[in-house]
N, C-alpha and C positions, 0 to 999 in steps of 0.2 A: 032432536036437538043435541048436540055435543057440549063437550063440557068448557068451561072458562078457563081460561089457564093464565098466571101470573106472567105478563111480558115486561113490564117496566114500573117504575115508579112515577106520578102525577109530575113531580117535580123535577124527573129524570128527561124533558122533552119539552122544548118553553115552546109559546105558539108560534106558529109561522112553520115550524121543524119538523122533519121527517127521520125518518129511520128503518133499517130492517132489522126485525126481532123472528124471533124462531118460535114456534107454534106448533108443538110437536113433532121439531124436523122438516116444518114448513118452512121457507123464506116467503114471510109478510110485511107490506109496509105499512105500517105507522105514523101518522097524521097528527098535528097538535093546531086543530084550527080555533083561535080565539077560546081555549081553554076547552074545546068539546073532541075529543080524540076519535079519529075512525082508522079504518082495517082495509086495507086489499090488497089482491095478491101479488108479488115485488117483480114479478113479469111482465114486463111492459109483452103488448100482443104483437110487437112489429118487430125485433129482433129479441124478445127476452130480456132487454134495461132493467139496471135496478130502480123501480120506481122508488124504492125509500130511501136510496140517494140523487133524486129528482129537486128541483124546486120546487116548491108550493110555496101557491101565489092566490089568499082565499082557500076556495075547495078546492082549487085545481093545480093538479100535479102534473110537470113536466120530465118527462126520461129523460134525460143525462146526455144517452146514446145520441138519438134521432131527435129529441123533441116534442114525439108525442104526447098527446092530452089529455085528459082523465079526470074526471068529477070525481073526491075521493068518497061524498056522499053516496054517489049511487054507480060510480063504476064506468060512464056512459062515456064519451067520449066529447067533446062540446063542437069538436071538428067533424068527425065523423061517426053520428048518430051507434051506425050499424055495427063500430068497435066498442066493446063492454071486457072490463074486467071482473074479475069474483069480488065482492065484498064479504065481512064478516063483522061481525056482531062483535061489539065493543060495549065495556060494564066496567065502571069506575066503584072497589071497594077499600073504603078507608083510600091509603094510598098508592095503592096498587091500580093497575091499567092493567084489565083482563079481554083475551081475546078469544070469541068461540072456535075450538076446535072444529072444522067438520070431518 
């Protein structure tokens, strides 16, 4: 398991809203679904999109680029099963939004 590391403030991300935060040098996107935050990687799989400037719309995030689709839950794809992205591990302390390194 890798470590957590400080990306944003609770109140730095209202719901609905995405963004890309850095992760030890990682580009990761960031999620504010109805108050519950998740993580995955800011690479869309069809040209490289920044998914954390995507829309999300619920759990699912749309690429900017192309359109592609993304469960930010589990990564999955809702059109095309067989397309998955990396997720990670997201830990809310005090007011901090921590993301696991891997």
């Amino acid at each position: 398991m890798g470590e957590f590391v400080a990306v944003a403030k609770k109140d730095g991300l209202k719901a609905g809203e995405c963004k890309v935060v850095d992760v030890n040098g990682k580009g990761v996107a960031l999620y504010n679904v109805d108050g519950n935050f998740y993580a995955t990687d800011n690479s869309c799989l069809h040209h490289g999109g920044p998914l954390g400037e995507g829309m999300l719309d619920g759990t699912i995030v749309t690429c900017p680029w192309h359109g592609w689709k993304y469960n930010v839950k589990t990564g999955v794809s809702p059109v095309n099963p067989q397309a998955k992205i990396e997720t990670f591990k997201v830990k809310i302390e005090g007011d901090e939004v921590k993301v696991e390194s891997k």
